[in-house]
N, C-alpha and C positions, 0 to 999 in steps of 0.2 A: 887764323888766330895767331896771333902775336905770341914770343916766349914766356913776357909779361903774363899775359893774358892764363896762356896755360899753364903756367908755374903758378898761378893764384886757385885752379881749378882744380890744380891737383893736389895741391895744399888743400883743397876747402873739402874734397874727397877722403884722403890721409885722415885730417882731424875729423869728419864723419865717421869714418869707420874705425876711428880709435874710440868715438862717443860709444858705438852702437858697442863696441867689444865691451867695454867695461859696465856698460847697463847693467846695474843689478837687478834679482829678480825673477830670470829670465829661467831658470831652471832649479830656483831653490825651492824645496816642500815646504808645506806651510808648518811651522815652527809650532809647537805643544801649546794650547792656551794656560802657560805655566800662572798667570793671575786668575783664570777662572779654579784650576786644580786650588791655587792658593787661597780662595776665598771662599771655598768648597772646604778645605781643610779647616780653617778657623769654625767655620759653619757647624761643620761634627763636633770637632770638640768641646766648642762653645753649648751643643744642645747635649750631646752626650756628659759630660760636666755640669750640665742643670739637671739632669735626670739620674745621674749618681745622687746628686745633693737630696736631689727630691725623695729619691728613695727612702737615702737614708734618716733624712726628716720626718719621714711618713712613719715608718719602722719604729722610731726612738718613740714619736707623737702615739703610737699603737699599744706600745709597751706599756710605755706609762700612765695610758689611758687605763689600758689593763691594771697594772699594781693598782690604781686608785679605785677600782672596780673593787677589785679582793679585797683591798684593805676596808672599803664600805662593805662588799657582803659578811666579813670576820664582824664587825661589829653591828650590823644587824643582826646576826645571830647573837652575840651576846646579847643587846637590847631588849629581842624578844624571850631570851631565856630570865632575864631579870626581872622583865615585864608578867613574865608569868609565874614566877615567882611571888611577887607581888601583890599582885592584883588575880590570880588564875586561880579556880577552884577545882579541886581535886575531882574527879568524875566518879570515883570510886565511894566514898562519901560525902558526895557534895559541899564540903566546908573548904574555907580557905587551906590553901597549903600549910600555912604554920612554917615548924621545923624540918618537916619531914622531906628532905631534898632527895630522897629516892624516888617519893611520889612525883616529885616537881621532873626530875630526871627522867622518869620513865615516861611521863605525858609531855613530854616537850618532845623525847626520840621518836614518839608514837604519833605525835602531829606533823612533826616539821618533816621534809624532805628534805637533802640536800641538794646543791646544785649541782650542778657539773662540775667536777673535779675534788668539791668538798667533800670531808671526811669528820662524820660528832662522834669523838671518845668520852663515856664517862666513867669517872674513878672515883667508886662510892668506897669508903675506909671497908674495910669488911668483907668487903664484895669483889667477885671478880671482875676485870675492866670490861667494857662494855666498847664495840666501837660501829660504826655503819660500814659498807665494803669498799675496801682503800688499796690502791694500784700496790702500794708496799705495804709490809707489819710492820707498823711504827710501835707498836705494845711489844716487841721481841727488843726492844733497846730498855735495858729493867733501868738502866743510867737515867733514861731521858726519863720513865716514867717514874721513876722518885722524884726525881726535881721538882718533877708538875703536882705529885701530890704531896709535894711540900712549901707549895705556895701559899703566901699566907695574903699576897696582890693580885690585880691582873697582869700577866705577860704575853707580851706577844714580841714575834722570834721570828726566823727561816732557820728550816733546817735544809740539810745539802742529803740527797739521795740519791742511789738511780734511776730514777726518774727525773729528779730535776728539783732544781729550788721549790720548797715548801712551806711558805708562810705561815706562821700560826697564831692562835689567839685566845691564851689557857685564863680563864677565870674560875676564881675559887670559891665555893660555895660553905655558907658559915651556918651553924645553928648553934643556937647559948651561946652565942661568940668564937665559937672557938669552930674550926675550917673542918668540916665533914667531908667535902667530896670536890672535884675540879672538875669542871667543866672544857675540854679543847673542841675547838674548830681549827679544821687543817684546810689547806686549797692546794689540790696539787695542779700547778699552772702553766706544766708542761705541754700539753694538751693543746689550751688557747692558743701557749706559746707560737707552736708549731702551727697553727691554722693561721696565725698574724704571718707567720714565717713564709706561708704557704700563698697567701695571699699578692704579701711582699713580690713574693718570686713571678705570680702571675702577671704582677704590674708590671714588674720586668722585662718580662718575655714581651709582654702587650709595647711596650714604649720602645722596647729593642725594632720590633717590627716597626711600629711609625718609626723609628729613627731611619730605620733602611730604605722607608718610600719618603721619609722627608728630604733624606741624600738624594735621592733617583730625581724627586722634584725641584730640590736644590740645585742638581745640576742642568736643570733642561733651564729652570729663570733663569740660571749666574748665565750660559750660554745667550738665551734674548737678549738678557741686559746689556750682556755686553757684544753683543752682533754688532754694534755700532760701530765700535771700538776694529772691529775684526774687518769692519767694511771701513775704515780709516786703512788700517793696512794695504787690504787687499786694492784700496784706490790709487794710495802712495805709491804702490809697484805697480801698477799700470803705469801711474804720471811718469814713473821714474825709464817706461818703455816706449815714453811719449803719446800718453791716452790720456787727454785732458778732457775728454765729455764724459767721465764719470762723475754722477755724483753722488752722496751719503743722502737715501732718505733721512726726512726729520719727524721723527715721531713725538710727539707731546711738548714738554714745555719743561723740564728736568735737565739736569747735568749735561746727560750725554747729549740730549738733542741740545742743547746750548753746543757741543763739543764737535756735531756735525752742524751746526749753522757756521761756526768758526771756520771749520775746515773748508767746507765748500765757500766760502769769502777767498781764502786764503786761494784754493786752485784756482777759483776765478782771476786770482790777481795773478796768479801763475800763468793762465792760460793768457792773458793779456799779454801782460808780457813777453812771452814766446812768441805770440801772434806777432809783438810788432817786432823783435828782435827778425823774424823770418821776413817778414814783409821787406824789413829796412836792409835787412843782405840780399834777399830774391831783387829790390829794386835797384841799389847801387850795386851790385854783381853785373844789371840787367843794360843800364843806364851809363854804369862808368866802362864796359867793356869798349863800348864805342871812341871815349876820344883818348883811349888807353892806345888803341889799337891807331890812329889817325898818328897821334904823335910816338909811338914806336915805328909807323913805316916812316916818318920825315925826320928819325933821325937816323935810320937805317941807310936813308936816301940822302943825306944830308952829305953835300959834296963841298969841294974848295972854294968856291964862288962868293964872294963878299954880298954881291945880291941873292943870289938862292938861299944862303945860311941866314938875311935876314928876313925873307920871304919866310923861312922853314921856320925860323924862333918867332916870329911873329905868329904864326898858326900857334906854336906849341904854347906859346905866353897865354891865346886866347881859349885851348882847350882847359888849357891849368886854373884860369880864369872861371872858365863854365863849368870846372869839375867843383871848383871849391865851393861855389854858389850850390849848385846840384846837393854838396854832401851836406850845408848848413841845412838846406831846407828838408833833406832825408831826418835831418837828425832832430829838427823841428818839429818833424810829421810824428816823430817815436814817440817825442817828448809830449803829443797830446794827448798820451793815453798814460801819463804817472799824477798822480794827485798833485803836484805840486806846478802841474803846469800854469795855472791862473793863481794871481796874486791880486784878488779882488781891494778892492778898494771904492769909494764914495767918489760917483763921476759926474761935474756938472755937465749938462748937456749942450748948451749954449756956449759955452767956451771951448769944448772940446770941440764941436761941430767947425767952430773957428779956425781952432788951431789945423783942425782935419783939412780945410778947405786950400788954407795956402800954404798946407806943404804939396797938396797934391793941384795946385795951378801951378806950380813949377817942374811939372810932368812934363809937359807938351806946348805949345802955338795953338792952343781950341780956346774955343768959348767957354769959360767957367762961369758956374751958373751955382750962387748959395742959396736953398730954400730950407731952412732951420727953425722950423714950425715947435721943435721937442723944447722943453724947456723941466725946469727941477734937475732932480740928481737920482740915479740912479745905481747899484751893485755893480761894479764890474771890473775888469782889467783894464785900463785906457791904453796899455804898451800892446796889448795883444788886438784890440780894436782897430786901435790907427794900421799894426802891421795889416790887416783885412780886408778897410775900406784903401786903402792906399794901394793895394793887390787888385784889388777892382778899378782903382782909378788909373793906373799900369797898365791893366787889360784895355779900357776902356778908351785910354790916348793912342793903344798901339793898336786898336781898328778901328780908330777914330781919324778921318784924312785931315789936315791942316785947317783950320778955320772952322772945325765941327764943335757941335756943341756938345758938353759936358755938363753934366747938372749933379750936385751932392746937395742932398737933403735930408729932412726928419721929421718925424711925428710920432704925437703918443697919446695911445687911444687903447680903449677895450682890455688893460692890463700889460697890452706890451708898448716895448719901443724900437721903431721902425727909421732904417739909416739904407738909404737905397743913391748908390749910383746907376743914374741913366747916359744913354751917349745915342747918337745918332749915327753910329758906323755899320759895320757889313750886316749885323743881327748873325742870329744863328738857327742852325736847318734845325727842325723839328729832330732828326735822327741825333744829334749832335746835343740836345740838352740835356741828357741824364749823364752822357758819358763824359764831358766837360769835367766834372767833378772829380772822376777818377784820377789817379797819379800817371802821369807821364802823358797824359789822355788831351789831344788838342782836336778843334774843329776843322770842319774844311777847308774854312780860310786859315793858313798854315802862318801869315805873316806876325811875327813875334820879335821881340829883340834878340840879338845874335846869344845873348849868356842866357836866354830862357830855356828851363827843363819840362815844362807842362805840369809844376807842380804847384803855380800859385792858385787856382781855384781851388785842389784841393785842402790846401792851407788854412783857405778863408774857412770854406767847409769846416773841419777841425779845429779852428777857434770859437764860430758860431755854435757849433753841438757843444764845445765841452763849456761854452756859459748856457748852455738849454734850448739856444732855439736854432731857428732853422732858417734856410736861405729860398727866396722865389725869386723865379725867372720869367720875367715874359722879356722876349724877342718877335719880330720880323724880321725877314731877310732883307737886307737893303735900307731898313728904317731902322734901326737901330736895337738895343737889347737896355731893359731896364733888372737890376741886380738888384734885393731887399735883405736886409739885416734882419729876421724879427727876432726879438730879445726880450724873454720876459721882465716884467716891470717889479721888481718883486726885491725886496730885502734879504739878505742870506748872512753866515757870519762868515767871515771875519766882519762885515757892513753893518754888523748891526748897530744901531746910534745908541749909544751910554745915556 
């Protein structure tokens, strides 16, 4: 190996093991899923904050359900006590009540029960108060009960005790006009209060618990949901350690799976990439070591001699010559794999087939032979075509002996369109037709032009795949070897006609 040669090796080692040093990846923990904690957090408070609301909604909704309750049972009782006043006859001598509102009083205490929490005081003039059994003695306040038996309307009120707000609802009872005795109803609504309160708390407790198992199930979804997202990472640092066969399942048809269809596009175009980036340094590393090596020993060797120096520069002019060709079609072979290789355009076939014909009868001294049966227009690249057939018709003059025939033609049939050089020269050995194709890859018969690399078949190769179709071979050995274009017949865009 030449200085050259290992000064390039050792460079290309250096800059490897500085790539692999700075890999990230390679020993970091995997980082808190701080967006899952964060969408987890919003998720609490957002429910936790519907269920304060809720509560307190329910509670107020409870409350005032209740006051509107009391205040309808306060005035059913009065109802029914005026009602029987009225209309209700004494039991005692079965005649109407009349005036007599003790009698009224005393058959109304004697019928009605109270409800739950209510309390009937009655304040006959004369008489002492009268009341049913009540959490406080509201008759021990002589203040409050003057007032009441100096009503001359209905009142209703809350009084404030220890027990608790106490709504009331004092009507005054009149004979000969003039007010004889008062009637209260009390509610003391402490009670309810406390069972609504009671209630409240349970709901509480109950929503507290589902809040704890909705967080626990909150946190295992947010986690599914976003696996995707985590298997994005967890892909990214592998690529980034040089592991391109990972991919992101795609589950359904939503965001994220939009987000891992993207991605695995994107590694693919990664992985491509790479591939040919490696291929195109493993082959010009492979290919140019040779005449790197050829014209560093002749100039090592390179003496005083006017004829040896131009013996020596003449090699070196021709290796320079074979290298430059060699790099263009490396860097052609890279370029068939970026989207922007083919620059389609609307291609008549009859003129192209034309023009194809005599640039490639200025190959060689054979027989050219035009059979151009294809006719219309077709999709395609015409610069990247002609480079193809004219790589065939190359091959084909240079094991084609002098005065041999050469045939380019066309057909179009069955959906596609078909461009085949045939020649009558050495053919090729059965073992020798798959591998022809490969790069640097030549057949048994080794005879080629002095600047060939073994890369124009595969060229052709990679112009006909990246328009769709594919190449056939038939050969004999000694009779020569027939090469086909097939080329879908098909419309694509940019081709599409306006």
């Amino acid at each position: 190996m030449t200085a050259a040669a290992a000064g390039m090796t050792a460079a290309g080692m250096t800059a490897a093991a500085m790539t692999d040093a700075r890999l990230p990846g390679r020993s970091h923990p995997r980082a808190p899923s701080g967006v899952r904690i964060r969408i987890l957090g919003w998720y609490v408070v957002l429910l936790a904050g519907a269920i304060a609301v809720g509560l307190i909604l329910q509670r107020e909704a409870l409350l005032q359900r209740l006051e509107g309750e009391i205040t309808e049972s306060l005035e059913q009782e009065a109802r029914e006590l005026s009602s029987l006043a009225r209309e209700g006859v004494d039991p005692a001598t079965g005649e109407p009540f009349g005036d007599d509102v003790e009698a009224i009083l005393t058959t109304f205490l004697g019928r009605n029960l109270p409800n739950e929490g209510e309390v009937f005081i009655a304040l006959v003039d004369g008489e002492a108060p009268r009341t049913t059994p009540s959490p406080e003695p509201l008759l021990e306040d002589q203040e409050l009960v003057d007032r009441w038996t100096g009503l001359t309307t209905t009142e209703a009120g809350e009084l404030v005790t220890p027990s608790g707000p106490v709504p009331y609802l004092a009507v005054p009872l009149t004979a000969d006009g003039a007010r004889t005795a008062t009637f209260v109803v009390a509610n003391f609504v402490r009670g309810e209060q406390q069972e609504i309160e009671s209630a409240v708390g349970v709901t509480a407790a109950v929503l507290f618990i589902i809040l704890l198992l909705a967080t626990a199930a909150a946190w295992l979804v947010a986690g599914r949901i976003l696996r995707p997202v985590q298997e994005v990472t967890d892909t990214a640092r592998s690529i980034t350690q040089g592991e391109f066969g990972k991919r992101i399942p795609v589950r359904g048809n939503d965001e994220i799976a939009e987000l891992a269809r993207t991605f695995n596009a994107m590694v693919d175009r990664l992985e491509l990439a790479f591939d040919t980036q490696r291929t195109f340094i493993s082959d010009a590393g492979h290919e140019l070591r040779t005449p790197i090596t050829i014209i560093g020993g002749h100039l090592e060797m390179l003496g005083d001699d006017p004829d040896d120096r131009a013996d020596a520069m003449a090699i070196v002019n021709d290796e320079l010559h074979r290298m430059a060709r060699m790099v263009d079609e490396l860097l052609l072979l890279a370029r068939t794999e970026t989207p922007d290789f083919l620059r389609r355009e609307p291609l008549e076939l009859r003129s192209f087939l034309g023009d194809l014909f005599t640039k490639a009868s200025a190959l060689g001294d054979r027989e050219w032979v035009l059979h151009a049966d294809a006719f219309g227009t077709i999709c395609a690249d015409g610069q990247r075509l002609t480079q193809a057939v004219l790589n065939l018709a190359r091959n084909a003059a240079g094991h084609t002996e002098p005065g041999g025939k050469i045939t380019l033609g066309s057909d179009r049939a069955a959906g596609t369109v078909r461009i085949w050089v045939q020649d009558t020269g050495t053919g090729i050995s059965p073992d020798d037709r798959e591998r022809i194709f490969e790069r640097f890859a030549r057949g048994r018969d080794r005879r080629r032009s002095a600047d060939g690399a073994g890369l124009g078949l595969a060229i052709v190769l990679a112009i006909v795949e990246a328009h769709g179709g594919r190449i056939e071979l038939s050969s004999e050995v000694g009779a020569g070897s027939l090469f086909t274009l097939v080329l879908p017949d098909q419309w694509e865009s940019p081709c599409l006609p306006s």
